[in-house]
N, C-alpha and C positions, 0 to 999 in steps of 0.2 A: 622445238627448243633443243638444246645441247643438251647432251647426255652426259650423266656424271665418267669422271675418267675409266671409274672401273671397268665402263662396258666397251671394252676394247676385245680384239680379236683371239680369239682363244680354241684350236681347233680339239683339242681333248683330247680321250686316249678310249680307246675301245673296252668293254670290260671283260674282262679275262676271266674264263670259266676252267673248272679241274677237267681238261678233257679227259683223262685216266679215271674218273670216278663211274663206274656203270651205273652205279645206284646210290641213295642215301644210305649211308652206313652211322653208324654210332651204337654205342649201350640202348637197347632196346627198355633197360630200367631207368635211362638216365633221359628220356626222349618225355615230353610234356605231351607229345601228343598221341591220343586216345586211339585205338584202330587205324593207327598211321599205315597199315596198309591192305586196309579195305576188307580183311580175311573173314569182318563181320557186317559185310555190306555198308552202308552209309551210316553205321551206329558212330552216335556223338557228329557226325557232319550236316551240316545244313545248306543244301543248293539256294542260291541268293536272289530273287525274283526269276527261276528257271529251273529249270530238273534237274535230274540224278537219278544215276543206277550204278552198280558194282557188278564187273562183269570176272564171270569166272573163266580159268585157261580153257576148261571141258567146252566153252563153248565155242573155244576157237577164236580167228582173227576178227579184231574192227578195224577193214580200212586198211588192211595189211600187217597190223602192228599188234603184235602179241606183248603179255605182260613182260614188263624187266624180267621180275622176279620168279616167273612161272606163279602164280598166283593169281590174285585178284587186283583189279583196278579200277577206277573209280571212271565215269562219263558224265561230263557235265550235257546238257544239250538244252534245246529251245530258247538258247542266248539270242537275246534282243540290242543286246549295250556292251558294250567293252570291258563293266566292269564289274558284269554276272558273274557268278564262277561258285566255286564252295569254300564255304566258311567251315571253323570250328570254334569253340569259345574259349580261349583258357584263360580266364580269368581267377586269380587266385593262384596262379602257377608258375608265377613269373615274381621275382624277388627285385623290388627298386636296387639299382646301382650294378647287377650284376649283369655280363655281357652273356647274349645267347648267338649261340652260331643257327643258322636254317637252311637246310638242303632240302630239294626235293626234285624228283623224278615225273617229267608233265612231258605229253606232246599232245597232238593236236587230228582232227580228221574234220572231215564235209569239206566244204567249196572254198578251196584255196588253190588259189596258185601263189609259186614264192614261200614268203616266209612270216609270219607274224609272232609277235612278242606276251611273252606269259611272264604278269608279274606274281609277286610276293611282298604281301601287304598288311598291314595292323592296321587296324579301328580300334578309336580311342574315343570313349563315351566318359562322358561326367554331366551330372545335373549340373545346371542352370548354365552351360558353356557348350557352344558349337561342336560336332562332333569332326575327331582330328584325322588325319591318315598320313600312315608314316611307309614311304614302299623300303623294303629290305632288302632286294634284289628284283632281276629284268632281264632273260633270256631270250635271245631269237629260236623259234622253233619251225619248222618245216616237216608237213606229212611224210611218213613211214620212218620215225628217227623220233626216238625218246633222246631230251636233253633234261640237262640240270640247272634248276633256277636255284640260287643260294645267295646265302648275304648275314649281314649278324645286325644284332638290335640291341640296344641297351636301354630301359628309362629310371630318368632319377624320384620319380615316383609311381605309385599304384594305383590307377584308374579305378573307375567306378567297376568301370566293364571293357574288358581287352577282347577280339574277335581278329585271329588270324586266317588270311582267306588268297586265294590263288587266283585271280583276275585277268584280262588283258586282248586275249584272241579279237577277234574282227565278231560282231552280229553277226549270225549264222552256223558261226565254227564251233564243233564241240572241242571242247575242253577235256583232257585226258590225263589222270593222275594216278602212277604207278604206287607213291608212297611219300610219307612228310616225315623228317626228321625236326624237333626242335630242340637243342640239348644245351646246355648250360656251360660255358669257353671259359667265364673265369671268376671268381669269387666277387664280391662286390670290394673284398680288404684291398685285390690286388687292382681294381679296377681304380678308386678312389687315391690307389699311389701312383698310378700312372696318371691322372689328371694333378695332382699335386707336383710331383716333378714337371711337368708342362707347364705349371704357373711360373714357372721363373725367365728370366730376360734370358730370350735367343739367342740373343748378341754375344759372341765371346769377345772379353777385353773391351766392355762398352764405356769405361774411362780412361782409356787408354793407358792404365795403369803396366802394362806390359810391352808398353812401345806403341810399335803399329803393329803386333801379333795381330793376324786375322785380316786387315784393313789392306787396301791396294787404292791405286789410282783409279780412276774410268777414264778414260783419256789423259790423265793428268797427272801429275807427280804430287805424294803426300810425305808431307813434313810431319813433325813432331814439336811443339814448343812449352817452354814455360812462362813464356812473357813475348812481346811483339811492341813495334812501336815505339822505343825507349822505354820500356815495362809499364804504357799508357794500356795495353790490353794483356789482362792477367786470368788465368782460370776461373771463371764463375764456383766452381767445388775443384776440390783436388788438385793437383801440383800441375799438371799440363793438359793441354789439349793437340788437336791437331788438325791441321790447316791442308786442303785441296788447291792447289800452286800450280802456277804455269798453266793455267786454262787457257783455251783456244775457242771452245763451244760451248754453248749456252747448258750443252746435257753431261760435260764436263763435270767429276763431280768424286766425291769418297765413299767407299762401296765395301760390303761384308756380304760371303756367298752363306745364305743360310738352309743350303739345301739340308732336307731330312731333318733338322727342327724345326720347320713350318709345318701344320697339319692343315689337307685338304677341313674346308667346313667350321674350322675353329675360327670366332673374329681374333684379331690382335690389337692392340692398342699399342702408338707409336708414340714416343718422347722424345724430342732431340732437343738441347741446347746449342744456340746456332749465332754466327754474326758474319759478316763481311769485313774484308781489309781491301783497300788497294783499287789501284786503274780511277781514283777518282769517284768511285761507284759508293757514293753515302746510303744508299737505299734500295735494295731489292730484292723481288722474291725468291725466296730460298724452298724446295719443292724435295719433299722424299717421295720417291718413285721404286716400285718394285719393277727388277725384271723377271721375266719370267719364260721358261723355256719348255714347251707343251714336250709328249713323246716323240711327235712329228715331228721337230727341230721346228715348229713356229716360233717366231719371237710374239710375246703379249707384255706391255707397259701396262701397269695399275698406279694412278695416278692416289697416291695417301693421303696428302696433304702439304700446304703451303703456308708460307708465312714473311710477313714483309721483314726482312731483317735489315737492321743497320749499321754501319760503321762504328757507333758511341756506344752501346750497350748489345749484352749478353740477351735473345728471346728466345721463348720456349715454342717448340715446331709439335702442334700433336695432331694425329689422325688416327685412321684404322680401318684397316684391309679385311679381306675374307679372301682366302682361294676358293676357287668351286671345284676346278678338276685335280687331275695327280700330276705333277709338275717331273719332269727331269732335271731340273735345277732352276732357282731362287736367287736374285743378289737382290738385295735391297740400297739403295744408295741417294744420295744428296743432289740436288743438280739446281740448274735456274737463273742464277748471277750474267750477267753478260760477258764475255772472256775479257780475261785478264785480272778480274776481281775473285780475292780466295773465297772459298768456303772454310769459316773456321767453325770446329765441331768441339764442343767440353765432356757432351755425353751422349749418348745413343740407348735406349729401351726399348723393347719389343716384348710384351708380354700378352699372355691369354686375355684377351677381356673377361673383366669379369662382368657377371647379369647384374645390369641396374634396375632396381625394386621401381614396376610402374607409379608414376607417379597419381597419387587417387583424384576422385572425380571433385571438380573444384566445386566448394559449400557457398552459395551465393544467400545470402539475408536478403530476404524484403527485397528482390530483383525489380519491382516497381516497373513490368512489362510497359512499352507504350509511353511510359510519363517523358515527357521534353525534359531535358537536366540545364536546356538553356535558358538561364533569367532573363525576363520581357522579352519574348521572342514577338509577343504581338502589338511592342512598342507604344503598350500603353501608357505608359511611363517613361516616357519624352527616348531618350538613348541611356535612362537609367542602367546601367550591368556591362553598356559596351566600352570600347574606349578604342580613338584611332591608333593604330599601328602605323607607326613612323607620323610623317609630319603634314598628312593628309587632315582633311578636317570633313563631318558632316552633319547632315540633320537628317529630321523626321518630315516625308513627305505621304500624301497622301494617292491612291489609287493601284496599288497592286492587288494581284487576286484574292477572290475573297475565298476562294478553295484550295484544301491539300494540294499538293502537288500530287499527280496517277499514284508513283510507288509507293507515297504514302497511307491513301487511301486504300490500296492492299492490303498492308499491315494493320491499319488502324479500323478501318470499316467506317462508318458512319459517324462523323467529327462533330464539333463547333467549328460553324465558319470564320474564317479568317478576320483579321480585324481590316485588311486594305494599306495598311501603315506598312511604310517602306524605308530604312536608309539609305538617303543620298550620302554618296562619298565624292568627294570634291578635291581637287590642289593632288591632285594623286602623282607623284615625282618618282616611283619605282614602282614595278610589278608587283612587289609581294604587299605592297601599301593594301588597308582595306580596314572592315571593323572586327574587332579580337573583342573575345572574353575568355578572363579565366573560367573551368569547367576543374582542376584538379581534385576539389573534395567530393564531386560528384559522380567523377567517376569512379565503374568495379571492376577489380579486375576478373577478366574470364568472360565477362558477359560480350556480347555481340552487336555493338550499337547500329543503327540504321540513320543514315545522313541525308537529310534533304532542307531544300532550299528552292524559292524563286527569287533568282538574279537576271538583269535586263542593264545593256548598256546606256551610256549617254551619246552624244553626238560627239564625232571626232576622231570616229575606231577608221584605220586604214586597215582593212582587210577582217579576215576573221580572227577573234579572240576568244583565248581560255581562259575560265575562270573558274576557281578549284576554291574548294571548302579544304581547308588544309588541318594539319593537327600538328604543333608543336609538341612533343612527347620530351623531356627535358631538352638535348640536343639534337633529339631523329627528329626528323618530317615524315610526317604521315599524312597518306593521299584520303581523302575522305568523299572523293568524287569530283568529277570533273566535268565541263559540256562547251561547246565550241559555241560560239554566238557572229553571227552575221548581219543579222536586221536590231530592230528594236522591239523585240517583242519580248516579253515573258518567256525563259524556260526555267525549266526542272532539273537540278542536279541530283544526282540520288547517288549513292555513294555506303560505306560503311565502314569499321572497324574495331578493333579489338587491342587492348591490352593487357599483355599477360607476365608485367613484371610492375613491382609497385613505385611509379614514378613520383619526383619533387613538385614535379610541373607539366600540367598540361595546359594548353590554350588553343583555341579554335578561333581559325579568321578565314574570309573571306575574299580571296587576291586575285591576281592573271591578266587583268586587261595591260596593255603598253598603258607607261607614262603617260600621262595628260586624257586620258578617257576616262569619261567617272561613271560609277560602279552603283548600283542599285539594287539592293539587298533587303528581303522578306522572306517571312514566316519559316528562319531556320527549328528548322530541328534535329535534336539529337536524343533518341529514344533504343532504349534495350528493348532485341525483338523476342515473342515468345515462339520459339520454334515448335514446339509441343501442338499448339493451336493453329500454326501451320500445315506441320505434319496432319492433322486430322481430317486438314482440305484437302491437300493431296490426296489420304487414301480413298478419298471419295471420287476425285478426280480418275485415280491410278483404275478404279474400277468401274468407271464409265467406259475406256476406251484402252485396256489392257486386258478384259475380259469378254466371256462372249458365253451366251446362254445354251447349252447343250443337252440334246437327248438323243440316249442311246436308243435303239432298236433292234432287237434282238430276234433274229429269225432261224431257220433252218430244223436239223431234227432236236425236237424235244421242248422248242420255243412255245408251244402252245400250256406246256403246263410249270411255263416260271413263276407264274404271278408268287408275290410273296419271296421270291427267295434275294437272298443276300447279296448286295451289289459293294465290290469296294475297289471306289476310280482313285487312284497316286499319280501325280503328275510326275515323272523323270526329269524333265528340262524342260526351262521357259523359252521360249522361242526368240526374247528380245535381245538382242548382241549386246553383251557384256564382254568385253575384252583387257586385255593388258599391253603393255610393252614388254618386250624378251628383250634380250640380247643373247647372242654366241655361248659369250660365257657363262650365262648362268643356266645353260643347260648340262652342263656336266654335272650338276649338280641336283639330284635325283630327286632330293628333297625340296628344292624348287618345282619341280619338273610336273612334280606327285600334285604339290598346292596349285599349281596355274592349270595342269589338264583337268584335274576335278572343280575350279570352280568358273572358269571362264572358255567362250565357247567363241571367240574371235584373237587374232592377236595384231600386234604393229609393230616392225622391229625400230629398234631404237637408233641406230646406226647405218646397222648393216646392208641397207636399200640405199642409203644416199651416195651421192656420187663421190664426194672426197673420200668414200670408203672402198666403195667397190674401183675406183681409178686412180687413185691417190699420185702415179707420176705417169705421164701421158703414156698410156699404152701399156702400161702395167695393173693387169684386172686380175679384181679379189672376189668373186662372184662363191666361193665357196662356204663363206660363213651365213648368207643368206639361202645359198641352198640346204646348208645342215639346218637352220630352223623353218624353212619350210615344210625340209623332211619333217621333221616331227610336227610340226600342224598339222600334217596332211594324214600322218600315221592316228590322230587322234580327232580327224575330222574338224577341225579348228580353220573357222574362216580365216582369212588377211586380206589386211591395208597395207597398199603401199607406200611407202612415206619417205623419203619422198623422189620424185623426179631431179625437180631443180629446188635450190635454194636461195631466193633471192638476195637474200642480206650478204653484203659482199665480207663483210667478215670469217663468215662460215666455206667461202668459195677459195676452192684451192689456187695457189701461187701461179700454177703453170697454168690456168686457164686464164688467172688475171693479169698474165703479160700476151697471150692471143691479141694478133693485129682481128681486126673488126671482121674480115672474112673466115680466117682461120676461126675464131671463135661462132660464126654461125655453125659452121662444117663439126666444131664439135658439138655441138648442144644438137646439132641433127642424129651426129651420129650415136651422143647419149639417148638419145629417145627410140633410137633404129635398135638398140645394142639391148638396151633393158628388157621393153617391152614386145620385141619380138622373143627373146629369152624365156619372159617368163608369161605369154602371150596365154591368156585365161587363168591363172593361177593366181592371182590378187584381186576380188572384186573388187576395190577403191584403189584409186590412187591421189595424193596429196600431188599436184601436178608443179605448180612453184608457189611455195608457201614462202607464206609471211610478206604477200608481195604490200601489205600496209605498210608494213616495217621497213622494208627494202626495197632497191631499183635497180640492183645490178645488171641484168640483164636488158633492161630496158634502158637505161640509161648508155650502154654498150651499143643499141643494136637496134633502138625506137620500138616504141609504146606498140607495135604491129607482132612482137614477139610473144608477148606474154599469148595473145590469142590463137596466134600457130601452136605453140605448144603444146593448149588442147585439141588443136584441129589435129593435129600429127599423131599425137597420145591416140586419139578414138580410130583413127585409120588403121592406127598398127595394134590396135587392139578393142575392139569393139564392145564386147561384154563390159570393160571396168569402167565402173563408176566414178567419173571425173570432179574431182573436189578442190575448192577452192580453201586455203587452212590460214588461221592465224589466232592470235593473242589479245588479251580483254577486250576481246569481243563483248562479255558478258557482264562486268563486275562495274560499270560506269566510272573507272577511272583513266582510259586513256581515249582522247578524242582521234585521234589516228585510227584507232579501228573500233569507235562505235559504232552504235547496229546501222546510226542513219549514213556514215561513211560506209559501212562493210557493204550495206543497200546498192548504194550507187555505184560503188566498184563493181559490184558482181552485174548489176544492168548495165553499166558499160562494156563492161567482157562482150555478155551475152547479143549486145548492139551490132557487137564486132563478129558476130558468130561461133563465139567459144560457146561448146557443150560442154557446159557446166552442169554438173547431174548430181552436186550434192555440196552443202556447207558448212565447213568442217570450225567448229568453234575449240579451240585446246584447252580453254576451260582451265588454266594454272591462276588456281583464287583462292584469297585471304579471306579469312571472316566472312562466309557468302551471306546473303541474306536473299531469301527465296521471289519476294518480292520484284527484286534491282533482276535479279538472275531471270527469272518469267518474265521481265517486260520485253527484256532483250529477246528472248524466242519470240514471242509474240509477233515482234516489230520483224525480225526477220523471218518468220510464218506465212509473213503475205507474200512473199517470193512464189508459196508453194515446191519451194525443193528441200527434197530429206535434211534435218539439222542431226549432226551428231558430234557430241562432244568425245574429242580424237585424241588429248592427253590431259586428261584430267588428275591433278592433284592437288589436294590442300595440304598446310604444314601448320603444326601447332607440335609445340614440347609435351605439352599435357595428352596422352592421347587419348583419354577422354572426349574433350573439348576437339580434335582431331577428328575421333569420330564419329564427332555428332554434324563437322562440316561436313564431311563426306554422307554423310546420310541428307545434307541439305542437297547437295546435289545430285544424288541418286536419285531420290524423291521428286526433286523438280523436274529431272530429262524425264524419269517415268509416266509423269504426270501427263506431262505436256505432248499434247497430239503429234506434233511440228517433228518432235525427237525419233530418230529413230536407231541410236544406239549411242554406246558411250563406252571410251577408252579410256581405262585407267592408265597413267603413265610410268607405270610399273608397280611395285605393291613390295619389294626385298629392302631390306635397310640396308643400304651402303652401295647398296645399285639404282637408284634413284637420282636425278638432276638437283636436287632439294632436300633440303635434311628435314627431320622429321614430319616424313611423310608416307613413311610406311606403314605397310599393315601386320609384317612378318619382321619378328628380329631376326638379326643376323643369321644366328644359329638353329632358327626355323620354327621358333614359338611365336605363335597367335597371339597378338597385343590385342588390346580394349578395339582398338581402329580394324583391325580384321576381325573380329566378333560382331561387330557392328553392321561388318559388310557382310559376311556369312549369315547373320539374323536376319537382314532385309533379302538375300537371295531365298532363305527361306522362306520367309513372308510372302514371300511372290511364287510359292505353287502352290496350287490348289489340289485338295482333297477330299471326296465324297464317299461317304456311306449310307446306304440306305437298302430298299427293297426295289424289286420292278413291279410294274402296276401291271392291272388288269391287262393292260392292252399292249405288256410288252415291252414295256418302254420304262426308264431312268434318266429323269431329266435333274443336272446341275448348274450352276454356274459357275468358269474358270479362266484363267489366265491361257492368254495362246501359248501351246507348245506339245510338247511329246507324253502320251497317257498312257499307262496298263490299266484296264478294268481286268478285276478277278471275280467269275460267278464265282458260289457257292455252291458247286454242283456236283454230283458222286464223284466226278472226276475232275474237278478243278478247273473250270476253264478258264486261259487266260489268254488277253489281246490286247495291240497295242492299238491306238489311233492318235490323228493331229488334231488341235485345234487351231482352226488359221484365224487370219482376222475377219472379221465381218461383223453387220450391223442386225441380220436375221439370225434367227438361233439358227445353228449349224444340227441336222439330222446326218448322226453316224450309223449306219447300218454294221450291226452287228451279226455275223454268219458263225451260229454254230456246229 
């Protein structure tokens, strides 16, 4: 899918360290932290699943590197993970509102070559809420050379429990800490007036109350007026506005440079009062656009927001930006219109957003799980309840099934059978003809209805027909599920949805076939599902074939006299790929950086792999925004997808490839395949090879149906290890027959006919209201392929994020459950860097909503934790989730070791050597 504007090119700026600082200096009274330099060995510090020792100068060099200070220094060692290192607690020491600065003195020894990164980091603990982490700074360090990691922290309240800690090196590498300063930079008075002067509008002269002071053209010349048109258009507020004249370009437009009042990290909220004149142009989109100009002198566009504006009346434009990184300069500006029609402007704001209170968890009464809301669905009562839509006429016939329809029977378990009663629809003179009932006092809002139906055609259908359970919601249409029909038989629609604003009217009917085909319709239903009851099958599911039965075995010196002692196994990491979407620019941005490397262990970029990114005018390549986010996946051990090759919807396909005569365009899609994947030749286990080819034909339609399967023949030649995936769109939710499961089937076996190694099928999984049921049939039915299923951009969107995230828990639950699955891409998780609006897990500013607790509560749920004793004979048997373990004996001297658990159907024996 497209990516929202934001996630455009953005190459950042390095972070700037005091190289003149030898060491952490400050008021040694004024510093929170306890033994900040070691002179009483590890007192008040806690090594973090790994050791520690304080080594004094008498004892001479570690590794070549003696203390900064001539003193003592702290050694971390027997790091297992990236994010071992030593803690200390200050809890209680830290004042809401006020800013603290943090220095410290760290470098590094054992088995390195090059250089690796020491962070500086808060843990933030509170009952009944996922615990937070906030990094404060991030130095590159390299053996025989003490560096300084520093950064400053502010929070606007006081945790349960705060635990400041030093993390980062590679598994293996000790950890070496001269000294920690934390000291106190500014009162909380003066902190609270520097956010209060920040609340006010950026804009200077944003009513143009001083002319055009501050305002200039963008290509264009800008006027000033009080009236226009024969004083047919007059100021919406105040005595004038002003007008973007003389356009030539569509990005032609009115611009204010707001360098140094934009703040990296802060959201803004935008307002403009907007309209059109001129060129004949009654109607068009009018677009606020940030530029933006990295330290490197990159250009980056951050698309705000849009709005159709018209000729006859004054509309209000609103959006809202976030920088991630430190910009060299900022103009924010108008643009959109086609040339020669003005942009006229009355007023422009640009203020702090402020934090909107979550909205709480919605109170449903009597939610009457399971019950039909539709009256006589089993037509025992002639076509009592229905009534034709338009001027179609029908009856009550006899012989449809006397069973649920499959996804029903999911839901509902063990029914009453069907009555057999059917309506005929007859005289049918339009598509959307069929039979309606009102449903409006019936339905709730927030609840999650579940759609099914058996419809069967009449005689007379030329070719294949859809036929959609539809919902009238006062003026929206809403898809309630859909299925393609070609014979006369019986099928299942299954379908679902949700409303989450209190409508005057709803109605549900029945439609799709062409004119003059008549339509045959039984045992609708429209029932709220109970997810809860769901969820309970799942974890039974999730623990048939996500877990696996294990005993330790514990041998070597001293193993013969464990019996009885203390065994406690912590799983680190679940082994099943959970990933995200990145983009470029939101890795400048630390506090991104911090959420996505602690809670996901694969990524996909969102742009930056596809071809109109990396080649955007023939022969001009941008291959360095993908390199900068691989570096960091690879610095953090983070698989990737690559996403994608080609694109086949020719919308998304750049201009200059879509004027290519028919050979030139072979020559290049050869040479995009030659260019990429020898590039980055092992370094992406997947690849999306031409997605969306349900949706799209470009290439095939260009260059015949023989392309799509070179593609991957090409792809696996020039790179053999990645995994070749076929990707597209409601696959899963039963509302679009173009790519349901039994279409997605038959394409992917015609590939395969043709001899594409096709090695994996990639479902994006962008769904409304899921309903666990609709979502499992679809794996299922795609299951009998036997190749890996992985959901590749998965996001749900609801305002409520409650209700948010309890859909994402529907589908986490269901990929988990389900054998077929074997991983799932979120499709990003930041608010404002997402394709779809509310659908994040993190607000802007980098607080955990209801919807990211949700997701952090279930990645919890899913490791496993054992305490207990070793038996007679040695051994400690549990049962756990695959992935990464420390058991810790109990023993005079602590021992500690890590092991895997992989998949399998015998209990896995770990041999333990101590």
């Amino acid at each position: 899918m497209e990516e929202n504007p934001q996630m455009k090119s953005d190459n950042g700026n390095s972070e700037n360290f005091n190289q003149n600082m030898m060491s952490p200096t400050g008021n040694s009274a004024s510093n929170i932290i306890v033994n900040h330099d070691f002179s009483h060995g590890l007192h008040s510090w806690h090594p973090n699943c790994c050791n520690g020792f304080a080594v004094s100068a008498e004892f001479g060099k570690r590794g070549e590197l003696s203390a900064r200070s001539g003193g003592n220094y702290a050694v971390v060692t027997n790091r297992t993970e990236c994010w071992q290192g030593l803690e200390q607690d200050i809890t209680g020491k830290i004042s809401p509102g006020s800013s603290y600065s943090v220095s410290a003195c760290v470098g590094v020894s054992g088995p390195l070559s090059g250089s690796t990164d020491v962070l500086a980091t808060l843990k933030i603990e509170n009952n009944g809420s996922a615990t937070s982490y906030i990094l404060i700074g991030k130095t590159s360090v390299s053996k025989e050379k003490w560096e300084i990691v520093e950064g400053s922290f502010s929070l606007s309240t006081m945790p349960e429990r705060l635990v400041f800690y030093l993390e980062g090196p590679s598994p293996g590498v000790e950890l070496l800490i001269d000294s920690v300063v934390i000291s106190c930079s500014s009162s909380s008075k003066s902190k609270s007036a520097r956010i209060v002067a920040g609340d006010g509008n950026i804009i200077i002269n944003p009513k143009f109350e001083e002319g055009l002071n501050n305002w200039s053209g963008r290509g264009c010349k800008v006027a000033l007026h009080d009236s226009m048109a024969d004083r047919k258009i007059v100021p919406q507020s105040g005595k004038v506005f002003a007008s973007a004249t003389e356009r030539t370009q569509n990005w032609n437009g009115i611009q204010q440079e707001i360098t140094g009042r934009v703040q990296r990290k802060l959201a803004y909220n935008v307002e403009a009062v907007v309209r059109i004149f001129g060129n004949n142009a009654t109607n068009a989109s009018v677009r606020a656009t940030l530029w933006v100009q990295t330290p490197g002198c990159n250009d980056q566009y951050v698309g705000i927001a849009n709005v159709q504006a018209t000729d006859k009346d004054w509309v209000q434009l609103q959006g809202k930006f976030l920088l991630n990184g430190s910009p060299s300069r900022v103009v924010i500006y108008l643009e959109g219109p086609p040339p020669g029609a003005d942009i006229l402007v009355n007023a422009l704001v640009v203020k702090h957003a402020e934090k909107i209170p979550p909205s709480p968890p919605p109170v449903i009464e009597n939610p009457d799980f399971g019950v039909n809301i539709i009256t006589n669905s089993q037509l025992n009562d002639g076509t009592n309840g229905w009534f034709p839509l338009g001027n179609c006429n029908f009856s009550v016939g006899l012989g449809s099934p006397h069973i649920l329809p499959p996804m029903v029977r999911a839901s509902l378990g063990v029914h009453e059978p069907l009555s057999g009663r059917y309506i005929h629809v007859q005289n049918r003179t339009q598509t959307w003809m069929g039979p309606a009932q009102m449903i409006t006092a019936k339905v709730k809002l927030f609840l999650t209805y579940q759609v099914s139906s058996w419809v069967r055609l009449g005689s007379g259908a030329n070719g294949p027909q859809n036929v959609n359970v539809a919902l009238g919601v006062d003026s929206q249409w809403v898809n309630g599920g859909q299925v393609e029909i070609n014979d006369d038989r019986w099928h299942e629609i299954g379908g679902s949805f949700r409303i989450e604003k209190q409508p005057s009217k709803v109605m549900v009917y029945i439609q799709g076939p062409t004119a003059g085909v008549d339509l045959m319709v039984a045992g609708v239903q429209i029932f709220p599902v109970d997810r809860e009851a769901r969820f309970k099958h799942l974890r039974h599911q999730t623990d048939l074939i996500r877990k696996r039965d294990v005993i330790l075995k514990f041998s070597g010196a001293g193993s013969s006299s464990l019996s009885g002692t203390s065994v406690k196994v912590v799983q680190m990491q679940n082994s099943f790929p959970i990933g995200s979407c990145i983009s470029r620019t939101n890795i400048d941005n630390e506090d991104f950086v911090n959420f996505f490397v602690k809670n996901f262990n694969w990524a996909v970029f969102g742009n930056e792999l596809k071809w109109y990114w990396t080649e955007p005018q023939e022969g001009n390549f941008n291959y360095k925004d993908a390199d900068d986010l691989l570096a960091l996946c690879r610095n953090y051990n983070i698989e990737t997808r690559g996403h994608c090759i080609f694109w086949e919807v020719q919308d998304t396909v750049q201009q200059w490839i879509q004027a290519l005569s028919k050979d030139d365009l072979k020559k290049a899609v050869q040479s995009r395949l030659t260019d990429l994947l020898t590039r980055y030749k092992g370094k992406f286990r997947h690849y999306d090879v031409n997605n969306e080819m349900m949706h799209g034909s470009f290439y095939q339609d260009r260059l015949g149906k023989d392309i799509r399967e070179n593609m991957f023949k090409n792809a696996n030649q020039l790179d053999p290890s990645a995994t070749l995936f076929v990707n597209d769109y409601h696959v899963e939710d039963g509302c679009d027959t173009r790519s349901c499961p039994e279409r997605y089937i038959e394409h992917i076996l015609d590939l395969q006919e043709q001899g594409a190694p096709i090695g994996g099928i990639g479902i994006q999984g962008h769904i409304d209201s899921p309903v666990g049921p609709v979502v499992c049939t679809a794996l299922d039915k795609l299951g009998i392929l036997g190749l890996p299923i992985w959901f590749t951009e998965l996001d749900v969107s609801s305002g409520n994020e409650h209700v948010r995230g309890e859909d994402l828990e529907v589908m986490l639950r269901e990929a988990f459950a389900h054998p077929a699955v074997e991983g799932v891409m979120l499709w990003g998780f930041w608010e404002l860097f997402m394709s779809r609006d509310n659908a994040h897990l993190v607000n802007a500013e980098g607080d955990i909503n209801e919807t990211g607790r949700r997701f952090l509560a279930l990645k919890h749920e899913w490791l496993s934790h054992a305490r207990g004793h070793v038996d007679e004979q040695g051994q400690f048997q549990f049962r756990g989730f695959h992935g990464t373990y420390v058991v810790e004996l109990d023993t005079a001297s602590k021992v500690t070791k890590t092991f895997v658990v992989e998949q399998g159907n015998s209990p896995l024996f770990v041999p333990i050597d101590l």
